[in-house]
KOLGU-958871 format. One record per residue (C-alpha): x, y, z. Coordinates in pm, 1 decimal. Layout:
# KOLGU-958871
         X         Y         Z
         X         Y         Z
...
//
This chain:
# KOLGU-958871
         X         Y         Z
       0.0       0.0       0.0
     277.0     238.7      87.9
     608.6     320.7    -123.8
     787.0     454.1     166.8
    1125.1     564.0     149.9
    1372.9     626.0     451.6
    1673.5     770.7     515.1
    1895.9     776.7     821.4
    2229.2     963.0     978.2
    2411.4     930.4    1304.2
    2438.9    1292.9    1403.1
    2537.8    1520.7    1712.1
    2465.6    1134.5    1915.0
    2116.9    1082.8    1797.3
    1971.8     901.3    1486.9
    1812.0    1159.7    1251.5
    1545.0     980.3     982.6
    1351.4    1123.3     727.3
    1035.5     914.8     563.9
     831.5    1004.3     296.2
     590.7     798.0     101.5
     387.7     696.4     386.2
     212.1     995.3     550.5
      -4.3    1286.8     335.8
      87.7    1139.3      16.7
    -137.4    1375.2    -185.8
      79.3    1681.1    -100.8
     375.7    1744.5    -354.6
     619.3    1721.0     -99.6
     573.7    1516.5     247.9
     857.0    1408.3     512.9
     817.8    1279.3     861.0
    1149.0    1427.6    1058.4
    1283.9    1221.5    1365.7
    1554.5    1276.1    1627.0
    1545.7    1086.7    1937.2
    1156.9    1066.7    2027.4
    1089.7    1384.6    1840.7
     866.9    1353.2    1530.8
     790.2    1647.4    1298.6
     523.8    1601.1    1019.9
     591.0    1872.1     699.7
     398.0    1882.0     361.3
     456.5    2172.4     105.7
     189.6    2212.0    -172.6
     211.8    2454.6    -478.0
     -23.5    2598.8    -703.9
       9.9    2471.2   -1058.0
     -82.4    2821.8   -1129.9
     -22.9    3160.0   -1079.3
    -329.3    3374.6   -1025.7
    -391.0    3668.8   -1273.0
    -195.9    3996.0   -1192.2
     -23.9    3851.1    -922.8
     382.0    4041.3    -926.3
     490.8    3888.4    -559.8
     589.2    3527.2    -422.3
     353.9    3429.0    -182.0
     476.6    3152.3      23.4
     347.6    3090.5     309.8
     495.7    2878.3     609.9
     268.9    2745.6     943.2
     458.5    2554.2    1201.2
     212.8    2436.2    1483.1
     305.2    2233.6    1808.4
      32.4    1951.8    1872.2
     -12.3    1935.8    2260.7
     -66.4    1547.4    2244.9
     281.8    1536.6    2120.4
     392.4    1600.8    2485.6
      81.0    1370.6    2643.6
     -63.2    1702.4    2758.3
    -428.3    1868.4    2708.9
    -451.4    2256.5    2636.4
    -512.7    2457.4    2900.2
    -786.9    2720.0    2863.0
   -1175.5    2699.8    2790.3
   -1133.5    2558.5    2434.8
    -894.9    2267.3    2512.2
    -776.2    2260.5    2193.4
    -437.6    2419.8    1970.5
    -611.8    2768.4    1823.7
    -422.0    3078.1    1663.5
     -67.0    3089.3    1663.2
      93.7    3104.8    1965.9
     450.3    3369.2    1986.8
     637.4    3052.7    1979.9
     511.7    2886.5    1688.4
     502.6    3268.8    1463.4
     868.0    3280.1    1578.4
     959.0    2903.2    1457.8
     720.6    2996.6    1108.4
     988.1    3281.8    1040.1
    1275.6    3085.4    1150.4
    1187.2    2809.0     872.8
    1042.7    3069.5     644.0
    1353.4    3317.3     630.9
    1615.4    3075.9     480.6
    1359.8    2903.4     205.1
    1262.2    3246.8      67.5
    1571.3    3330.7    -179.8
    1577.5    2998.6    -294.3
    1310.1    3024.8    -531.0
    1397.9    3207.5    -881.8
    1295.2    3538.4    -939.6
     993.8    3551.6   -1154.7
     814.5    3263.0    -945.4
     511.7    3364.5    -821.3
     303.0    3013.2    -773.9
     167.4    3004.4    -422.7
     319.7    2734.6    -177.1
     207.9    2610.6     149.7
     405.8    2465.7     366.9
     323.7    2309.8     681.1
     479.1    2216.0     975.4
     331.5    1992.1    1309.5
     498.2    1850.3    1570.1
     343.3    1497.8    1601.7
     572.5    1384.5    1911.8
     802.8    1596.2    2158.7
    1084.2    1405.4    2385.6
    1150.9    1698.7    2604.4
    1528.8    1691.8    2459.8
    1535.9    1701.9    2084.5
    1382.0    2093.1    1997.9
    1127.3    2059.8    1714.9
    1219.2    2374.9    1569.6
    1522.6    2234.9    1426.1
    1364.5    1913.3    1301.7
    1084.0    2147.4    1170.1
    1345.6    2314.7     963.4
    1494.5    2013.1     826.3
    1227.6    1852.2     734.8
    1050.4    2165.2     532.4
    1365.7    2165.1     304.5
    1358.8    1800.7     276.0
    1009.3    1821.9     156.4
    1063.5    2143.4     -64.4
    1337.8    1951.7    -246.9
    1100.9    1630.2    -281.5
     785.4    1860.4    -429.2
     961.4    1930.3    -740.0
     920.4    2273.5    -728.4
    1217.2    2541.5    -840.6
    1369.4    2540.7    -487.1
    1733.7    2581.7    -523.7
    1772.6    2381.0    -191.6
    1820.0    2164.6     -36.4
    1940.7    2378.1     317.6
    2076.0    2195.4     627.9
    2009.1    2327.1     959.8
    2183.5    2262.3    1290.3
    2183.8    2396.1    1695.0
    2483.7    2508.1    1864.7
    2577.1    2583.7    2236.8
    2930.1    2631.9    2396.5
    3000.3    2521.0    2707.6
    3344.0    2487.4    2846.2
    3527.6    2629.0    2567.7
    3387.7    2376.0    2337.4
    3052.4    2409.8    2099.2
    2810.6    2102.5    2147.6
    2564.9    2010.9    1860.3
    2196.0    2036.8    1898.4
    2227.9    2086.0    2299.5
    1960.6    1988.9    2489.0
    1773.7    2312.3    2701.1
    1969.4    2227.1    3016.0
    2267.4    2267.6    2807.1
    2132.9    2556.9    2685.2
    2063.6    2709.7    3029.1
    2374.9    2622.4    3156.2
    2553.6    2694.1    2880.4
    2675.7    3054.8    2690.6
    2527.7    2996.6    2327.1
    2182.4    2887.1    2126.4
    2245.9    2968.3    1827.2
    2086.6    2855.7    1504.0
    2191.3    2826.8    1161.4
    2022.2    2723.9     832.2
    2314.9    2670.4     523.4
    2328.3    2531.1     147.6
    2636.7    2317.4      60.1
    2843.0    2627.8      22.4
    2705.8    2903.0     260.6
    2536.6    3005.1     576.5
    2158.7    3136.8     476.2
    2052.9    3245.0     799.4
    2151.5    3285.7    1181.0
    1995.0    3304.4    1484.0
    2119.6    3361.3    1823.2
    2102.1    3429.6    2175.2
    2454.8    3455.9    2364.6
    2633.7    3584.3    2716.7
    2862.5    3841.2    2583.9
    3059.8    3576.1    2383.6
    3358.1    3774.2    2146.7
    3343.1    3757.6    1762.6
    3595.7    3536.6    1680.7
    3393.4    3249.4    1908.5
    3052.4    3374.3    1711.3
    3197.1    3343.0    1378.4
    3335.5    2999.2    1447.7
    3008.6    2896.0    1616.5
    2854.2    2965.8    1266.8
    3099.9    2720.4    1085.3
    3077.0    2454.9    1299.6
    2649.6    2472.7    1221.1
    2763.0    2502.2     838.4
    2968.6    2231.4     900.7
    2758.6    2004.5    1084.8
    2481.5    2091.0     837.3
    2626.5    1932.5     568.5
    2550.3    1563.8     679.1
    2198.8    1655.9     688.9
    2229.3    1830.6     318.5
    2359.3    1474.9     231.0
    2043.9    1323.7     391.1
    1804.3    1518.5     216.2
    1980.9    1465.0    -155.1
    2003.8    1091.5     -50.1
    1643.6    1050.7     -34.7
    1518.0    1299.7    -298.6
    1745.8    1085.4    -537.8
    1479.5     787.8    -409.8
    1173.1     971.3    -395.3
    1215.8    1324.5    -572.1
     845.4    1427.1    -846.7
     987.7    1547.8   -1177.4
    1103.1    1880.1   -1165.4
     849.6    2149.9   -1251.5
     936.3    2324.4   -1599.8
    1008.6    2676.0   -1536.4
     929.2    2957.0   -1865.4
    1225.0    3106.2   -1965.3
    1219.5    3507.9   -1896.8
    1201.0    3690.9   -2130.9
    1489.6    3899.9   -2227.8
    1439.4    4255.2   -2078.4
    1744.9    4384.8   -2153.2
    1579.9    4654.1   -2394.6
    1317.2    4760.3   -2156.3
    1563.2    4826.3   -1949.1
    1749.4    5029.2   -2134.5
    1459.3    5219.7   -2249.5
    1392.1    5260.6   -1869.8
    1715.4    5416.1   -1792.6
    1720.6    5653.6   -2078.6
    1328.8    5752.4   -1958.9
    1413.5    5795.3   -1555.5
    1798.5    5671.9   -1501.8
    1881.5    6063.6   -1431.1
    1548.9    6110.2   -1237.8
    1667.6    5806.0    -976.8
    1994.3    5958.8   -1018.4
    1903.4    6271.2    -808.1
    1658.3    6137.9    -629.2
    1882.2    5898.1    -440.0
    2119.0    6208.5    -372.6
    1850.0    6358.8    -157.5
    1912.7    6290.7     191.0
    1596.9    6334.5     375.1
    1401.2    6069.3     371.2
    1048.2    6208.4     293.9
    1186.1    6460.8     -24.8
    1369.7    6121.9    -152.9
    1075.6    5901.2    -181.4
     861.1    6167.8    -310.5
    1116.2    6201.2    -589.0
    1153.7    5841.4    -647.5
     765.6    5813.8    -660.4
     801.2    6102.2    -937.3
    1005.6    5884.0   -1147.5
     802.3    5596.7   -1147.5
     502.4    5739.3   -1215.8
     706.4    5886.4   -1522.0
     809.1    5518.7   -1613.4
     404.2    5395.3   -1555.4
     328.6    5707.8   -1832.4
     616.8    5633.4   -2042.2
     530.7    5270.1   -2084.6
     121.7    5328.3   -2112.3
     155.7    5185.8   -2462.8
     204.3    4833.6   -2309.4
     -60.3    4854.2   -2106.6
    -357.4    4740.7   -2314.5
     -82.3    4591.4   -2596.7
      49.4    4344.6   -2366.5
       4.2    4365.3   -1995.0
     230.3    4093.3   -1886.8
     506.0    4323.9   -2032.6
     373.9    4635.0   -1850.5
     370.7    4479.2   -1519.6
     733.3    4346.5   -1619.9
     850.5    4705.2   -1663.6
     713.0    4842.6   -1350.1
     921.3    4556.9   -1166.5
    1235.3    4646.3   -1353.3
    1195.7    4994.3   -1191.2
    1280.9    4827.4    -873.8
    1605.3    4692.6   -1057.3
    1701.6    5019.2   -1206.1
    1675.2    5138.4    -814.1
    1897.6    4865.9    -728.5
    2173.5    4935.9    -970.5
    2250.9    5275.3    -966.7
    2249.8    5284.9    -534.3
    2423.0    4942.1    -546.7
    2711.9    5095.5    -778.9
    2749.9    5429.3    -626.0
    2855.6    5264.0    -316.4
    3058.6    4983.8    -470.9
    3238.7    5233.6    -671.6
    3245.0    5568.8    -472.8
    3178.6    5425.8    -109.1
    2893.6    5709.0     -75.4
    2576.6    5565.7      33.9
    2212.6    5720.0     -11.3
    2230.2    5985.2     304.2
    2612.5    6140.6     192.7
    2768.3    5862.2     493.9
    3072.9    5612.6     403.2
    3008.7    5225.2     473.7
    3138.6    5277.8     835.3
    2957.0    5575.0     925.1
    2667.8    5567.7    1195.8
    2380.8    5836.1    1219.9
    2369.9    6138.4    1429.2
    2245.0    5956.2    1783.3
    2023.4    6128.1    2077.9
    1958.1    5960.8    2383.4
    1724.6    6077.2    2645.9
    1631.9    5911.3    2951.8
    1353.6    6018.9    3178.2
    1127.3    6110.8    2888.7
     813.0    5995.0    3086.7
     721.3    6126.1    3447.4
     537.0    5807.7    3537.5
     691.2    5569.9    3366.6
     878.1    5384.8    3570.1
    1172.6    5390.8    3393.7
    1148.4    5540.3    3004.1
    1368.7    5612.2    2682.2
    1359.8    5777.0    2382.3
    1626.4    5714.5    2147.1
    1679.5    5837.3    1776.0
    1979.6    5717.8    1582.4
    1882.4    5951.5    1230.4
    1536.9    5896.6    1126.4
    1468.0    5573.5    1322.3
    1297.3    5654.2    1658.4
    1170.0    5505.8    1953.0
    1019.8    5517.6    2273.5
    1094.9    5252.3    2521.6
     936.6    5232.9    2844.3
    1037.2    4997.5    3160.9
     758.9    4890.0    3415.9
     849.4    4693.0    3693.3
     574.6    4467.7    3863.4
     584.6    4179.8    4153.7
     544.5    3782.6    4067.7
     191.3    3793.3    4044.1
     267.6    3977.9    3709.0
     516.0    3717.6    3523.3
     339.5    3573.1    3198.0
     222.2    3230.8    3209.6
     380.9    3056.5    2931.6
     215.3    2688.6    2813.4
     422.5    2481.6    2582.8
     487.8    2108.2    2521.7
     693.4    2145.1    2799.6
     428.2    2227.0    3050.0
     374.8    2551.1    3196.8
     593.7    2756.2    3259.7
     618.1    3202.3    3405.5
     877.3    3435.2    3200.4
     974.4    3721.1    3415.0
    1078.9    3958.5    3161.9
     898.3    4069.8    2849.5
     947.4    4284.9    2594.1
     684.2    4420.3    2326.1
     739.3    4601.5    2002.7
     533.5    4834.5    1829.7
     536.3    4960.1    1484.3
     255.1    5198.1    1415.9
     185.5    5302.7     989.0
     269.0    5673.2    1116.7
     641.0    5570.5    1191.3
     704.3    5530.4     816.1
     426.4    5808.6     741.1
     198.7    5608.0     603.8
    -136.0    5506.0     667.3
    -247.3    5161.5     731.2
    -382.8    4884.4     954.3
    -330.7    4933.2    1352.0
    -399.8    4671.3    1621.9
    -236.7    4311.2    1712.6
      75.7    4281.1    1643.3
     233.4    4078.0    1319.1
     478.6    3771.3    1241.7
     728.8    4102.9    1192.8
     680.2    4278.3    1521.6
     630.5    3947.3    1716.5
    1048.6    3843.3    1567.5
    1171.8    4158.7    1607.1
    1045.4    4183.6    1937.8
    1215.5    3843.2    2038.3
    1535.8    3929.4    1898.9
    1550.2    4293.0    2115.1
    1466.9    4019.5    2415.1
    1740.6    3829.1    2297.0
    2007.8    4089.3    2307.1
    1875.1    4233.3    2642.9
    1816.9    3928.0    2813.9
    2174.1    3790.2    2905.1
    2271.4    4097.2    3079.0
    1939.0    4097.8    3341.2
    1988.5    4049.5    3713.0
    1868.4    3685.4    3812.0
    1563.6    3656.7    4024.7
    1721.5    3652.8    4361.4
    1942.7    3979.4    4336.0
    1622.1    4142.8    4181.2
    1263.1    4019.9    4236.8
    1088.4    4218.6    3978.4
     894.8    4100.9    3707.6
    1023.9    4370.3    3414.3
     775.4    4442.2    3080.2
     991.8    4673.3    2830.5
     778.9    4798.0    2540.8
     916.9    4974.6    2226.2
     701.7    5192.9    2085.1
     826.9    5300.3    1740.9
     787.7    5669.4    1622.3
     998.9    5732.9    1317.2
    1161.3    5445.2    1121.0
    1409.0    5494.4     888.4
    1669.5    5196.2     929.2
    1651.8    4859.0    1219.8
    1360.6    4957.9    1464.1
    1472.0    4686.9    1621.9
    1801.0    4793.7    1747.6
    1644.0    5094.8    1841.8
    1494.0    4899.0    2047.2
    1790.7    4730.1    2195.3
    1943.9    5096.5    2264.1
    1615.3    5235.1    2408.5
    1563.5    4895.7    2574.9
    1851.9    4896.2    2752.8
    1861.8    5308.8    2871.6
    1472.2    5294.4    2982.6
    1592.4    4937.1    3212.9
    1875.5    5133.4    3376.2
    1641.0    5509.9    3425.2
    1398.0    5228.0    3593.6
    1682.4    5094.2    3865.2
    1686.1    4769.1    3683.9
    2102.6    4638.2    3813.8
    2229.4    4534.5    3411.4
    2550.1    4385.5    3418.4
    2632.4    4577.9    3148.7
    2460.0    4845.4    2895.0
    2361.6    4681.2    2566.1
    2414.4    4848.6    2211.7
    2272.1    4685.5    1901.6
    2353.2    4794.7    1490.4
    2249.9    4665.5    1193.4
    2458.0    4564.0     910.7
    2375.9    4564.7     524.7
    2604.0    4414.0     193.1
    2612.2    4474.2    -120.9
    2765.5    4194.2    -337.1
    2855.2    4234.3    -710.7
    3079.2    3897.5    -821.4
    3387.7    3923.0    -610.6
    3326.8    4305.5    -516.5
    3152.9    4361.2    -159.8
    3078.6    4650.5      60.8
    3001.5    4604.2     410.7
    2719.2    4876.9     535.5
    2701.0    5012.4     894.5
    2387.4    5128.5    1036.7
    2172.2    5086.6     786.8
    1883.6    5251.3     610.6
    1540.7    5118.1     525.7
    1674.1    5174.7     120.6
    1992.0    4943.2     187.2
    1814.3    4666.9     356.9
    1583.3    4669.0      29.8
    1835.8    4695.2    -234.9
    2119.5    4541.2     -37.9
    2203.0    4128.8     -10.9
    2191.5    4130.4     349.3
    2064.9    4248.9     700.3
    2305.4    4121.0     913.0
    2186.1    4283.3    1315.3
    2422.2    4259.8    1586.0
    2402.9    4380.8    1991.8
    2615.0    4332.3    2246.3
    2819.0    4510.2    2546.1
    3170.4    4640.2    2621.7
    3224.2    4290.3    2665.6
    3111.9    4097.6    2375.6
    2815.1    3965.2    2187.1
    2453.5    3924.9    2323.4
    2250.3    3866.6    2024.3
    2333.5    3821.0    1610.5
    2081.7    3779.2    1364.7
    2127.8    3729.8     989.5
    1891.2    3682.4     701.9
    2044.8    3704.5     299.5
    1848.9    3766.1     -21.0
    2122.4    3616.6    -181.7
    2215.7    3214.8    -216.5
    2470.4    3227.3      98.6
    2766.8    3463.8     217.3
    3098.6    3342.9     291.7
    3297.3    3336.4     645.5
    3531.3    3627.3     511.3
    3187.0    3855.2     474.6
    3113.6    3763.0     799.3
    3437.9    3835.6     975.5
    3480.1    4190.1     797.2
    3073.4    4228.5     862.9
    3165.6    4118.2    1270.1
    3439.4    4342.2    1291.2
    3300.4    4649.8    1128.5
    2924.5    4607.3    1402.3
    3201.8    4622.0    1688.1
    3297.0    4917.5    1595.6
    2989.1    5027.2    1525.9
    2848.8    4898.9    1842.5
    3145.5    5091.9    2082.8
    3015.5    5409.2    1905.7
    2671.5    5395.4    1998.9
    2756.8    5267.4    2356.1
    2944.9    5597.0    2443.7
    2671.9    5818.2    2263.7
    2464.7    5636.5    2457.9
    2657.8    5680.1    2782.0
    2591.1    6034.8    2764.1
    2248.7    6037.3    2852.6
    2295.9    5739.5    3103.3
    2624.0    5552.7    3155.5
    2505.6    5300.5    3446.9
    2203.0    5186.0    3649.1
    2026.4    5439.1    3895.4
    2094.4    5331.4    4248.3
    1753.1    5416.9    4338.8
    1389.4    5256.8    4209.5
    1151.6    5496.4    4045.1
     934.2    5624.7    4282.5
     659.4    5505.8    4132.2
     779.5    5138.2    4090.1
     663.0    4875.5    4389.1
     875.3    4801.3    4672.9
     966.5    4468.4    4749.6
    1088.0    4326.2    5082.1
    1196.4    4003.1    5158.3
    1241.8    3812.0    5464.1
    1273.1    3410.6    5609.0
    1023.3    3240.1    5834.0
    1018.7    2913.4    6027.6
     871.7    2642.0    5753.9
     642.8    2550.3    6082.2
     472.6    2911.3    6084.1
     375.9    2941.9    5741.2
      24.0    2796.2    5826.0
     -42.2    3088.7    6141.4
      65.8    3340.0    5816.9
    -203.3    3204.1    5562.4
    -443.4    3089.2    5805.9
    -722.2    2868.4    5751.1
    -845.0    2896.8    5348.1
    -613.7    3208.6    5375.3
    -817.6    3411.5    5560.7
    -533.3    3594.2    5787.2
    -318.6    3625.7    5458.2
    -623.9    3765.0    5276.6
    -705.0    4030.7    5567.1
    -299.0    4113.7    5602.5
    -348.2    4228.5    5234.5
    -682.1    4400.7    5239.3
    -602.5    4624.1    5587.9
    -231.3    4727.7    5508.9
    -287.5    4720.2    5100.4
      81.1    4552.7    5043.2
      48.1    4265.6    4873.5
     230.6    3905.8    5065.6
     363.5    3596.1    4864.2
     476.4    3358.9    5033.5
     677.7    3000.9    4910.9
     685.9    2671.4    5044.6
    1045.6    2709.2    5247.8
     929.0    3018.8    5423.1
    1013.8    3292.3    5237.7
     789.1    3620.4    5192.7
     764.8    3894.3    4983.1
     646.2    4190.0    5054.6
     560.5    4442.8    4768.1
     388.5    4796.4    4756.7
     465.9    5161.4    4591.6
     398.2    5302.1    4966.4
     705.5    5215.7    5203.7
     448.0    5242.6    5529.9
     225.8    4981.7    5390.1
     481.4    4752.2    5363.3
     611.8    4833.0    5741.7
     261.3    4773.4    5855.3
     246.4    4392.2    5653.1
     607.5    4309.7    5779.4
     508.1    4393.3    6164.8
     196.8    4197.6    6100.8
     297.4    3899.3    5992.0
     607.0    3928.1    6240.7
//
């Protein structure tokens, strides 16, 4: 009944097997990923056609975590999986991010591609497998992916990197970092890190390319059993003279535009010239729309090349800047009165507002996963209202975009926070994003870290975060600091680093291209640390360490030791005494298993009053 094919590896000490032929065999492309007593189910379909008008790529990746894959039932009044939780949007980027420039340009068929975690052994992270097993089944559907990628987990621990570490490893290690790679370059990074130096980042990253070959192997071992005839792709037609007839019509118009430095008089002049283009290709429009639509895209490309070889061939970017330059930088701390701690950094024309409010345990977010439930003590939110770009458009729950570049501001921040016994705050940071011109997200880092310290939060260290673009012509690269929003469109690369003093807290890559090579990445490294010191002493000016004293705003929280045997006379029976202790003196009381209680209000007398009472 079945024609199942299998494949298997020994890799990082596990056995890694991917089956097709067995599971949703009407899908083009369907692989069952395991490692250990982890089992990921992923099926890609494609349209056999592209819908009329359509000028974009839409693919579109879901990864979703079944709770029976854990033994556990949903928690809430539904009892079953419903939207996407933060988790799973962040896993659907992390698969979705390297897949994306593997198609050819010109493809605009719709593909689905699903991901569900069938079966989760608490050691083995599905992400990873989910990963895997999308490329594997991307390369099996016959479709124009110029795949396969491998994908692989690192930690360090000891001075050595471990593959595919388990969480404890994680915890107790300095590095998760993730990497997704072809055969001959890294595609996309991920990371989270404790202030780990460049030269043990960058070699991080090649030991994932490394170890991501095998699995590479894997995947062209069993497409070679199981692979569907190749779809036939049209040939493009030759564009060359449109092109040319393009740049004659608007090439000085673009010119001049892109020699404008303010951001607002540059894309009203670039809007100029393509409406010029739209009137002085009308003739195609009714003649042969396929063409017209063609034209309008080759606009785009036109863009491309004459910023792309400016800075190639001049080193002048867009704004007047070299490729090491940073924007003019203004920190301000205190912005808010009753915040309790609050931001607002502007590095050119990217601006934000970040705001610190500090709350007791009762406030940590409830987190439940395959791994059970669990309570996060620090959050951070980003915001990216249409106004920030001057546009108008939707407002209200945040995207797949603001939920990742939320997580990778909490990324950067997060191995520099106090643990919970030198501070006993729950922390919520929220970047709200006024003006964006350029990485709103390490904005956020910046503003992030200033609003923590103005709020008494005791960071190791201040965190500064830059953004890093490429532009890649053959042999011929420029490296980018601080980019614009312009760059990261036309460029090859956005390549975001932050760290402190010390070293590196956070790197994040994504390419447009098919892969960059280590020697990119060590000038690209190199270059952000530079960048990185800068902002760190312009930020240092408005606030070079953590205030000594709490907002006066913020709760108070005391905390003191009681005989184990006396925790029942505190509560009292069905917590009556705890109950009234709260209600009369209007601190609020935790209090643990072994004894220990916490006393939290904004009013110092309340708490006095709790403390004697109890005592």
């Amino acid at each position: 009944m079945f024609n199942a094919k299998k494949v298997s590896i020994e890799w990082g000490g596990q056995t890694l097997t991917l089956e097709t032929g067995k599971v949703a065999r009407q899908a083009d492309g369907a692989v069952i990923a395991t490692l250990g007593e982890t089992v990921v189910l992923c099926a890609v379909t494609a349209a056999k056609s592209v819908k009329e008008g359509q000028d974009f790529f839409p693919l579109t990746v879901h990864y979703q975590e079944k709770f029976s894959a854990s033994g556990r039932i949903p928690g809430g009044f539904f009892k079953r999986e419903r939207g996407a939780t933060e988790r799973e949007t962040l896993v659907s980027r992390l698969i979705d991010r390297p897949i994306r420039p593997l198609f050819p340009e010109g493809f605009y068929n719709e593909i689905n591609c699903i991901a569900q975690v069938l079966s989760y052994d608490g050691e083995n992270e599905p992400d990873l497998l989910a990963m895997i097993a999308a490329s594997a089944a991307m390369t099996l559907s016959g479709v124009p992916f110029m795949g396969p990628i491998g994908a692989a987990r690192v930690g360090y621990k000891d001075g050595e990197y471990v593959l595919n570490p388990s969480d404890a490893d994680v915890l107790t290690g300095e590095l998760d970092l993730m990497v997704a790679a072809t055969h001959d370059a890294v595609m996309m990074v991920e990371s989270e890190a404790k202030e780990l130096s460049e030269d043990v980042m960058l070699g991080a990253v090649m030991f994932a390319h490394k170890a991501s070959q095998q699995v590479i192997d894997a995947i062209i071992d069993l497409a070679e059993q199981a692979a569907k005839e190749p779809w036939e792709l049209k040939v493009q037609a030759d564009s060359a003279g449109v092109k040319a007839k393009l740049k004659k019509l608007i090439g000085k118009d673009l010119e001049a535009a892109y020699k404008l430095t303010d951001k607002q008089a540059r894309q009203t002049a670039i809007n100029d010239a393509r409406a010029k283009a739209r009137d002085g290709m009308a003739d195609l429009k009714d003649s042969d729309p396929q063409a017209y639509l063609a034209s309008l895209k080759l606009v785009k490309k036109l863009e491309a090349d004459i910023v792309r070889t400016a800075i190639l061939k001049t080193g002048r970017r867009i704004d007047g800047r070299n490729t090491t330059q940073i924007r003019p930088i203004e920190s301000e701390v205190h912005f808010l009165p009753r915040a309790h701690g609050s931001a607002l950094f502007t590095r050119g024309e990217t601006q934000t507002i970040a705001t610190t409010t500090l709350g007791t345990r009762d406030a940590e977010q409830m987190i439940d996963g395959l791994n059970g439930l669990s309570y996060q003590n620090f959050m951070l939110h980003y915001n990216f209202p249409p106004y920030s770009v001057g546009e108008v458009g939707r407002f209200g729950a945040p995207g797949r975009r603001e939920v990742g570049h939320g997580k990778l501001a909490w990324r950067a921040l997060h191995p520099v926070l106090p643990s919970k016994e030198e501070f006993p705050y729950t922390i919520r940071v929220t970047s709200d994003i006024t003006e964006s011109n350029g990485s709103s997200s390490m904005a956020t880092v910046c503003g992030g870290s200033l609003s923590m310290m103005d709020a008494g939060v005791p960071l190791k260290r201040p965190v500064s975060g830059i953004a890093m673009g490429l532009i890649l012509e053959g042999k011929d690269f420029a490296v980018l600091s601080d980019i614009l929003g312009d760059e990261d469109h036309l460029g090859d690369m956005d390549f975001k680093v932050a760290g402190t003093s010390e070293g590196i807290t956070a790197l994040q890559m994504d390419i447009k291209i098919s892969g960059i090579t280590e020697e990119i990445m060590k000038v690209a490294l190199k270059q952000a640390h530079e960048g990185r010191a800068h902002i760190l002493n312009e930020m240092a000016k408005a606030l070079g360490e953590t205030r000594s004293e709490l907002s006066a705003h913020a709760p108070r929280i005391e905390t003191f030791t009681i005989d184990k045997s006396k925790i029942r006379e505190v509560i009292g029976t069905g917590g009556k005494v705890i109950r009234e202790i709260v209600a009369t003196t209007g601190a609020k009381v935790d209090i643990d298993d072994e004894g220990v209680i916490k006393v939290s209000s904004s009013d110092s007398s309340q708490i006095e009053a709790a403390i004697k009472w109890i005592k």
